[in-house]
N, C-alpha and C positions, 0 to 999 in steps of 0.2 A: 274445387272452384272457389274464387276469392270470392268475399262477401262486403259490396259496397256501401257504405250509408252515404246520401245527401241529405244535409241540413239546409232548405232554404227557408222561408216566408211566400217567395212568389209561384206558388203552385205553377203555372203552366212552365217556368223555364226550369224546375223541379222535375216536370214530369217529361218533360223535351229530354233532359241530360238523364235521364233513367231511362229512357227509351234508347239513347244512343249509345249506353254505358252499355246495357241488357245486351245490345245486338253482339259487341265484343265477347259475349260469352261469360260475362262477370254477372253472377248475385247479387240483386240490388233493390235496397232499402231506404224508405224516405222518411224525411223528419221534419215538420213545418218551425218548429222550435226546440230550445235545449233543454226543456222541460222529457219531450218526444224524444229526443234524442238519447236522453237517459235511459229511459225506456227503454231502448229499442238495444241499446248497449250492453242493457241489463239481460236482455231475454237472449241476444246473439251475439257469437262470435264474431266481429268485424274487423276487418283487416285493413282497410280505407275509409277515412274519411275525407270527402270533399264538404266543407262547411262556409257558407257566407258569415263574412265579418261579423254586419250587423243585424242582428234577429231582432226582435221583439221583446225576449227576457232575457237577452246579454250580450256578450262582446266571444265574438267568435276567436279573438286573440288568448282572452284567459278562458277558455275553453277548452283551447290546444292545452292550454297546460293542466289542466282539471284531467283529461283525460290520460294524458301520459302519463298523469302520479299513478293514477288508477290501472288504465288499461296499457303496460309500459311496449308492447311490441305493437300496437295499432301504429297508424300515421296515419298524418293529416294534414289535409291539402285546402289551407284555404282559399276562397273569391272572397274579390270585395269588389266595388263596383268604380269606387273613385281611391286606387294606389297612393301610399303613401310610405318615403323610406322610413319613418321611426315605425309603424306599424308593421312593416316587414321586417325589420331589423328584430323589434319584437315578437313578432312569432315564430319566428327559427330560434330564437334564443329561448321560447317558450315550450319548442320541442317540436314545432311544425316541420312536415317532411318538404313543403313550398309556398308559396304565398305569390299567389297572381291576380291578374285584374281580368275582371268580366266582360266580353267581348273582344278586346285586344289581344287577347291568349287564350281563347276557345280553342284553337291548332294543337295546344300543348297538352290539354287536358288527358285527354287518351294515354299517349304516351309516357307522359307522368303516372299515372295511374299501375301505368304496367311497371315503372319503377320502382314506385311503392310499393305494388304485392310483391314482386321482388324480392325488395328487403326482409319485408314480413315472412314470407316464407325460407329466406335463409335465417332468419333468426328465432324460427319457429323452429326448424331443424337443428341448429346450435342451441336451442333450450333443451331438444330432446336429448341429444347426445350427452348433456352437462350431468343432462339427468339419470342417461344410463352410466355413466362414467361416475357421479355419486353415488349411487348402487353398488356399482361393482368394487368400491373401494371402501363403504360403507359395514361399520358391524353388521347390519343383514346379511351380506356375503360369506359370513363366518358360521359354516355349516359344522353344525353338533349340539348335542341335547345333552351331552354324559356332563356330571356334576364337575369334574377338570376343568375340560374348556369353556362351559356357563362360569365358570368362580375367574378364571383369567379374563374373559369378555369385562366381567364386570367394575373387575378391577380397573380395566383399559379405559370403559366408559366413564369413571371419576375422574382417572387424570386427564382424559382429553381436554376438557373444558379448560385446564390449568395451564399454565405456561411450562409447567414443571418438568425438568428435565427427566426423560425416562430411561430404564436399562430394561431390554427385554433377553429371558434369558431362556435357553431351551439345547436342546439339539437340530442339529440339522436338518429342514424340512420338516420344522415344525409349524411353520408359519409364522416366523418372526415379521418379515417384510410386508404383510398383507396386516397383520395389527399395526404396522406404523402405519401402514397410509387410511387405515380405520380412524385411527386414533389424529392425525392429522385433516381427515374430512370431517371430525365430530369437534374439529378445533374453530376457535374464531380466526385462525387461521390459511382456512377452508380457501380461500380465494387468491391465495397466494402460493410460492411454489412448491414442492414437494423435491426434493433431490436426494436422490439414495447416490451411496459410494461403497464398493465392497473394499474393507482396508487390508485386505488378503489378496486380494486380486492385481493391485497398483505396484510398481517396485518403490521401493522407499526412498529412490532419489527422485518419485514423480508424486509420488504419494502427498507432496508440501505443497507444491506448485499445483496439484489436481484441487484441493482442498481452500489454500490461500491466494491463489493468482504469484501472477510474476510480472514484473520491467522489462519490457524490451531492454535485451542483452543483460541480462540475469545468467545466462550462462549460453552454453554453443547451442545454437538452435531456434533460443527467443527474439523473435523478429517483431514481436510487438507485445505490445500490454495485454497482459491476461487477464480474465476475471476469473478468479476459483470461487466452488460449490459454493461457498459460505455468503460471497458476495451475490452470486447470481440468486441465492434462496433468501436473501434478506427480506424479513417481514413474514417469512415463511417455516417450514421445517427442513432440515437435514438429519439424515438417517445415515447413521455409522455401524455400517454392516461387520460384523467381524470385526470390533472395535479391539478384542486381544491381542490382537494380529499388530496391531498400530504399532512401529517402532519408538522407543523409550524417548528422545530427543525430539517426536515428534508429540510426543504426547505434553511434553513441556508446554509446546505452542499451543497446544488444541486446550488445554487447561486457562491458559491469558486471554485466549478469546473468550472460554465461557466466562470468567471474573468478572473481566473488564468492558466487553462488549466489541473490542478492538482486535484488529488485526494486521500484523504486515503481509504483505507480498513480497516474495522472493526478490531480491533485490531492489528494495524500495526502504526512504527511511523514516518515512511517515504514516501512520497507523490510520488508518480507515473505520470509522464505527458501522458497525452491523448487529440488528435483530435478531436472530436464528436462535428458535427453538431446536434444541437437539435430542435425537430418539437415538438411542445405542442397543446394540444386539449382540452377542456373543455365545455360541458354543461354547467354552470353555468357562473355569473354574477362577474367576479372578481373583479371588481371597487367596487360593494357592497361586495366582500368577504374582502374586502381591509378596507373597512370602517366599517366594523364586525371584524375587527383586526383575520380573520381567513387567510386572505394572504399578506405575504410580498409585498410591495411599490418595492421595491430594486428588485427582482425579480421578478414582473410585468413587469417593464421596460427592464429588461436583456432578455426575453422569448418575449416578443410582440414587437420585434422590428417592425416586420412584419406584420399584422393581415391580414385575410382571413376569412371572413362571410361563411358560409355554409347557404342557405338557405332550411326552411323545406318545403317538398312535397306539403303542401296545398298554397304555393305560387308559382309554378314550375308545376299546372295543365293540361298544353300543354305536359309536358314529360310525364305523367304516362302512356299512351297507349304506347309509345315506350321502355318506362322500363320495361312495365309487357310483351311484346312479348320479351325481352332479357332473363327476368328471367324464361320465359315458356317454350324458347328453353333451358335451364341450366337446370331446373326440368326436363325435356324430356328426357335429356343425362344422370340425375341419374337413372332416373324410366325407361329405354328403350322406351319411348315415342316417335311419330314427331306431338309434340301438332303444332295444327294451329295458324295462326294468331286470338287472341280476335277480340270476335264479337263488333259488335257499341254495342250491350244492355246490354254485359260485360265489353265493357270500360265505359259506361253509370253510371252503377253502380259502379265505384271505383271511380267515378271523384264526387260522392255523400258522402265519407267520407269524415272524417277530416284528417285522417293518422298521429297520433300524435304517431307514433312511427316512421314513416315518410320512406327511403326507403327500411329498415330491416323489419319493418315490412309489405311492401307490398310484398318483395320479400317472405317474409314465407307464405303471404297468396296465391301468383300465387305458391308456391311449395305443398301446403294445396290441391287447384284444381287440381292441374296438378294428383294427387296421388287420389281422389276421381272422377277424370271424368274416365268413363268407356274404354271412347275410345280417340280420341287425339284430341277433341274439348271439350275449357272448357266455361262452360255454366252459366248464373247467380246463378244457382241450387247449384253449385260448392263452391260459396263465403261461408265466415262466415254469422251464421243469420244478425249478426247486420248491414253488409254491404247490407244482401238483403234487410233488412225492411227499412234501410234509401232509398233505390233505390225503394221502392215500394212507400214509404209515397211521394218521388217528383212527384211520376207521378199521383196523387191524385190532385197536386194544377196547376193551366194554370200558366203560364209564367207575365199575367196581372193580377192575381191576386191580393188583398192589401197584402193577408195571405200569399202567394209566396213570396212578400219583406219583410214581416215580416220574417216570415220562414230564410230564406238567413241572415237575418241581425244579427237575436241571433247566428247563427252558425257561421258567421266572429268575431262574441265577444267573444262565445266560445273559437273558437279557439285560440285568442286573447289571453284568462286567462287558457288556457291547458285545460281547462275543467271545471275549479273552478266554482262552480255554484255562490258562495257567492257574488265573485267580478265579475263576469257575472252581477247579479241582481243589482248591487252597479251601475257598469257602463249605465246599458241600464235607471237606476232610477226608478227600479220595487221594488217591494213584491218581495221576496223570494219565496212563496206560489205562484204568479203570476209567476213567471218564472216554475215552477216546472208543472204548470197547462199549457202553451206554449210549454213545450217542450213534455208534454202528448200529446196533440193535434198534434203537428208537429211530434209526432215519430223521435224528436231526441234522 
């Protein structure tokens, strides 16, 4: 129910337009002066105000605007008894939702009224959303306790506040993309836009034009002026997903932008200035892509001012039970589920992978069970095979075992070499044959 205040002096047509506001179904609150009215602002939520011009301790015109610094989603609607345009003029430029005269526009009252809660309530509802949408973009959304991911949060949360260009670096599904748009919402940036681009994903004759814009008739196709990433996010952030990936000629360009603030567009011969804080992410090795003459020196240095490790899930083993109960209640809200909290013998079995897809791919595996358990407990029964067999093969060997430190020690080499058996066997100083023959046995 919306909640009305009227601010008059003349009690009886105070208590008449409360009388007839109330019958509409509206909350309604009176104020004989601005003194009251403070008050009453103070103690209540209100969503309308209808305020006469002239009270007793003020001008009902700087009022509207006293209010709106303070209370910025109220509106207010004032009477006055003898209209005047400079005083209309000034209370909508003061921040009034209307300004009408008493008795000549008693018709309108009502129906104004329902316009303004209106408003208020759409933009009650666009504050909540901004708000859940800050959240979920927000370092609180970055679920783990293990000293890894607290020592990269923290590092994130320094450079937000900075302009300073960042390189986030990890493997795959480690959560690269979810730190930038963190570190972009803890930015003064915050209100501006966010645009990611995967540069893996683009072919590299689009990859220029997706990033810088294009001239109509820049090449077969362009029928009109384009705006690329860098322009549309001006004042904002751009995230360069897979920035390794970027072809050498193009990294030329993306380097003249960061220098100089400028850009061209694909058949254009005049350079454009743009803002754009830029976040970079990378799987791979770029000192070795650097020394494979596959990435610019000059542009390493421009991009990593900053660097931020992402580490992978098989070093972050304290988090996975608190991740996979995050991502069971998010499977739950797709599928209509209220999955329960993982049992011990289901977090048992996922702290027995390796997760070298790291935490994309556990989040698809807890959305995998959540979609295969019958009812809203998911069960080991639930996992992929290969997570059950490696959870059945642990419980085969004691804790004192010799074949238990064995067991443990190829799988830290494993995951060492991603899985490369070759340079697995190289390291441990085995046969090839002999690893292959260990890891039959161990049901890795």
């Amino acid at each position: 129910m919306n909640r009305i205040l009227i601010v008059d002096d003349e009690e009886k047509l105070r208590t008449l337009m409360a009388r007839i506001i109330g019958l509409e179904g509206f909350d309604v609150l009176q104020a004989a002066d601005i003194k009251s009215a403070w008050k009453r602002l103070d103690q209540s939520e209100i969503d309308v105000i209808l305020c006469d011009v002239k009270l007793p301790d003020g001008n009902g015109v700087d009022f509207a605007k006293q209010v709106k610094a303070k209370f910025p989603l109220a509106e207010i609607i004032l009477l006055t008894a003898y209209g005047n345009i400079p005083d209309g003029v000034m209370a909508i430029k003061n921040g009034a939702f209307d300004y009408i005269t008493k008795g000549d526009d008693n018709n309108k009252i009502i129906p104004l009224l329902y316009r303004a809660a209106e408003k208020v309530q759409l933009a009650k509802r666009v504050q909540h959303l901004e708000k859940q949408l800050s959240h979920k973009y927000s370092f609180d959304s970055i679920s783990g306790k293990s000293k890894a991911i607290q020592a990269a949060v923290e590092l994130a949360k320094k450079v937000a506040a900075t302009d300073a260009a960042v390189l986030l670096t990890g493997e795959t599904g480690t959560g690269k993309e979810v730190f930038a748009q963190a570190i972009h919402q803890a930015s003064n940036r915050s209100n501006k836009n966010f645009i990611a681009v995967n540069c893996a994903a683009i072919s590299r004759d689009l990859l220029e034009s997706e990033l810088f814009g294009h001239k109509a008739g820049a090449f077969t196709g362009a029928t009109k002026d384009t705006k690329g990433i860098f322009e549309e996010a001006n004042n904002g952030t751009v995230f360069l997903d897979e920035i390794g990936e970027m072809p050498l000629e193009l990294q030329a360009k993306l380097l003249r932008v960061l220098e100089s603030g400028e850009l061209m567009k694909v058949g254009e011969s005049k350079p454009i200035k743009v803002n754009v804080r830029v976040i970079a992410a990378t799987n791979r090795d770029l000192q070795k892509e650097i020394d494979a003459g596959h990435f610019r020196q000059d542009l390493f240095y421009r991009i990593a001012v900053f660097q931020v490790a992402l580490p992978p899930l098989r070093e972050r083993l304290m988090d996975i039970e608190a991740l996979a109960n995050h991502f069971a209640v998010l499977a739950g809200i797709k599928i209509n589920k209220q999955i329960q909290p993982i049992s011990k013998a289901f977090g048992a079995a996922l702290m027995q992978h390796t997760w070298n897809g790291n935490i994309r791919e556990l989040k698809n595996v807890i959305e995998r069970a959540a979609i295969l358990a019958p009812a809203d407990e998911l069960e080991v029964a639930h996992l992929p095979f290969e997570i059950q067999h490696a959870a059945a093969g642990q419980k085969q060997l004691s804790a004192f075992d010799l074949a238990s430190a064995e067991k443990i020690h190829i799988q830290k080499v494993l995951n060492y070499t991603n899985g490369n058996k070759t340079e697995t066997a190289r390291l441990l100083n085995i046969a090839l044959t002999t690893l292959y023959r260990k890891l039959e046995e161990y049901k890795l």
